[in-house]
N, C-alpha and C positions, 0 to 999 in steps of 0.2 A: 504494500500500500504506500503510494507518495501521501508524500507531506508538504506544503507549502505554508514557511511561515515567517512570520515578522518578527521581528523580538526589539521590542523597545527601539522603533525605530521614530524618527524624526523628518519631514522634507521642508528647506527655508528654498523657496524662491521668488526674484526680483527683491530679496530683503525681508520678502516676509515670512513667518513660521506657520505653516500648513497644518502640519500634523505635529504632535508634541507627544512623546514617548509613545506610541501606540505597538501594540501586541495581539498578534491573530494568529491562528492555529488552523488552514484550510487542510482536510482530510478526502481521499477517493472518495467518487460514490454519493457526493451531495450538495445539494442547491444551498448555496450560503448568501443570505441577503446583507447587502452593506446599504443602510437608511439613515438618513438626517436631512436636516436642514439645510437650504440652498448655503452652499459656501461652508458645507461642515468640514469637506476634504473626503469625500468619496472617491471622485473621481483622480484625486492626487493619490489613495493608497490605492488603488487599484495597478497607476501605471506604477506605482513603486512597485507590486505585488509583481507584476511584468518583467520587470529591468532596464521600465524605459525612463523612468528619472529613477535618478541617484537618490540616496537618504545621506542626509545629510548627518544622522546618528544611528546607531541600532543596525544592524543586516536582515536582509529577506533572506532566506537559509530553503534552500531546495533538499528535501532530502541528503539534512544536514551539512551541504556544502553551500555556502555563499553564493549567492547570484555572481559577484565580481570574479570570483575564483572560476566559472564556468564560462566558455567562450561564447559569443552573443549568437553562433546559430546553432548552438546546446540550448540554452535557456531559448529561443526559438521554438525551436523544435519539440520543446517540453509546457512550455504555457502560452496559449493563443490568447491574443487578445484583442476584443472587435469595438473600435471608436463607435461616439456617439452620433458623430458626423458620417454618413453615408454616402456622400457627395460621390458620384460617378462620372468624372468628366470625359472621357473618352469611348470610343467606340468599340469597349472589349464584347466578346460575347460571353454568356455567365458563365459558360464550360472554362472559358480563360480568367474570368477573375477567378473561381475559386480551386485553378489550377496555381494558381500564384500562391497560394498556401501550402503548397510544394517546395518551395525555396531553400528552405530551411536542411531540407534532405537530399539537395541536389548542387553540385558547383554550378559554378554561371554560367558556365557553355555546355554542361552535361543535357544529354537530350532526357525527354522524358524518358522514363521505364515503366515496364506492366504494372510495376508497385503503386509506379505515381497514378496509375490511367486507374488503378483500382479503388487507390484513395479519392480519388474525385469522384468516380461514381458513384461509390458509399455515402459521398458526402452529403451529392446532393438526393441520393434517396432518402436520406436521414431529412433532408430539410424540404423534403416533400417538390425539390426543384427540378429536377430530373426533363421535368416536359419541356422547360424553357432553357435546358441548355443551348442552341441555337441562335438566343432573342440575343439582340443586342442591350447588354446591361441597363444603358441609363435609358429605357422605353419601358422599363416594370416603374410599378405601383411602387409605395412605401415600405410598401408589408413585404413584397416582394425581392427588393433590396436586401431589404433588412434579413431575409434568410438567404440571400446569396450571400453578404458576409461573413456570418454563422458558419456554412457549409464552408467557404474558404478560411479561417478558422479550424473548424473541424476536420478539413484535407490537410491539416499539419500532423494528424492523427496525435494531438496532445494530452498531458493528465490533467490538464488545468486548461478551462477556456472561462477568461475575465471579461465579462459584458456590461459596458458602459452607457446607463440607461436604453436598454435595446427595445423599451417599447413606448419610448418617447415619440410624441405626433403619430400612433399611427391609432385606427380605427381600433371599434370593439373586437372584434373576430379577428383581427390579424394581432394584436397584442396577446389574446390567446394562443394562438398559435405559437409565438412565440415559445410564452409561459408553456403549453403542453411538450415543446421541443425542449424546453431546457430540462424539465421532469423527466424526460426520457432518457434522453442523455445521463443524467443521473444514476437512472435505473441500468442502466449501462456501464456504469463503473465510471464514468466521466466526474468530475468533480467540477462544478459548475458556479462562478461567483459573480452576481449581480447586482452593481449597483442603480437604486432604482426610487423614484418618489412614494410609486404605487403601493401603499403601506398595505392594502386589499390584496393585495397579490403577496406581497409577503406574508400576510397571515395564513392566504391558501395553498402555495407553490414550495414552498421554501422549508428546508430542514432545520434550519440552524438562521441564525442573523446575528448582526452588530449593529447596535445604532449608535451614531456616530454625532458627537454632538461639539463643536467650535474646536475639531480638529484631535477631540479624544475621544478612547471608546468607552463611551458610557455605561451600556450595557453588550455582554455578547453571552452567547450559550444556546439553548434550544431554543426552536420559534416560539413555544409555549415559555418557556421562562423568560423572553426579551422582548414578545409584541403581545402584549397588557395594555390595559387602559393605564395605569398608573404610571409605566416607562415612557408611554407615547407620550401621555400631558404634561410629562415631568420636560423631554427632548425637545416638546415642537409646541408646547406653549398655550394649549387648545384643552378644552373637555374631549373626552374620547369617548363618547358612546357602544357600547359592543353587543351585537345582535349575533344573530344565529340564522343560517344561511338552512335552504331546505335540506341540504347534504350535512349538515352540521357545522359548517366549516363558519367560523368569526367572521363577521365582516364588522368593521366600525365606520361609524358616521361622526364628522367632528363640528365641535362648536368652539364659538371666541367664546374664553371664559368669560368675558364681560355681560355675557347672556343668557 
């Protein structure tokens, strides 16, 4: 079983202190939510979680070796990570962007291999894109996109895939899809970390969370011990109402305390 973890790590940049001592312990096998406040630092531990910013204290520790002690297309090749920004400027077809998440396993001028042509095709059955390997990338929808990155992502065939708000702006039915894809993954041995607003989706989707509060973790452990009415309105400043969904599952509706 990998392990992906941070130990008392720090990120300062332009001057300023992001994150302040923070510690997280990512395990195979599970959807781990990272939630706060606009500006808490999610999206800075995630690329720390990565190796794409430096810490500025503390190390991220891959199965007990350092991120810096491992060459950058090792750490590549072992945690994918898919921006929040989707932007597709050019005229790839989907079969080649999420052949680009091959990189990692091949030198620059090496041609593909069966390996590679089979990691993409798993990729994109896993993200249900298979049909639209052909389309030219930037002519899909949002939702669309948004699981060709995923699947280029997942054609690194890694233990760790880190997803930075991946169902910001898109509709109801495609942010499930999502959410249903990363639960699978999951169940697949994948170990899976999103950061994400959608606190409804963390109470349903999700094994494990952090909530992340002016750049420390406030609380973290199982979804049931971190996403409570009393952690929510303690992190995000609001009355947290908490109902019961017809499958059982929590959903909360939130109020200004001043009401």
């Amino acid at each position: 079983m990998s392990v992906l973890e941070a130990r008392g790590i720090s990120v300062v940049r332009g001057g300023r202190r992001i994150l302040h001592d923070v510690g997280l312990r990512i395990e195979s096998g599970a959807v781990t939510a990272l939630a706060g406040p606009n500006g808490s630092g999610k999206s800075t531990l995630l690329r720390a979680l990565a190796g794409i910013w430096t810490v500025s204290e503390g190390s991220v520790v891959l199965d007990e070796v350092p991120l810096q002690a491992r060459s950058r297309r090792d750490v590549a090749s072992r945690i994918a990570f898919v921006a929040q920004d989707i932007r597709i400027d050019f005229a790839f077809t989907v079969a080649e962007i999420v052949a680009m998440g091959r990189y990692p396993h091949r030198g620059r001028f090496d041609r593909e291999a069966a390996a590679d042509r089979q990691a993409v095709d798993e990729a994109m059955e896993w993200c249900g894109i298979a049909s639209l390997r052909g389309r030219c990338a930037n002519t899909l929808s949002g939702g669309e996109r948004q699981r060709v990155v995923i699947a280029r992502g997942l054609a690194v065939q890694p233990d760790f895939i880190l997803l930075d708000e991946p169902t910001a702006n898109l509709d109801i039915e495609h942010a499930i899809r999502i959410l249903d894809l990363c639960a699978a993954l999951a169940r697949a041995g994948k170990s899976i970390v999103v950061a994400t607003h959608d606190l409804n989706a963390v109470a349903r989707y999700t094994s494990r969370a952090a909530l992340i509060d002016s750049g420390r973790i406030a609380y973290c452990g199982t979804r049931a011990e971190v996403v409570n009415s009393q952690t929510l309105e303690k992190v995000f400043q609001v009355r947290a109402e908490r109902l019961l969904s017809a499958d059982g599952s929590p959903v909360y509706m939130f109020h200004r305390k001043d009401t």
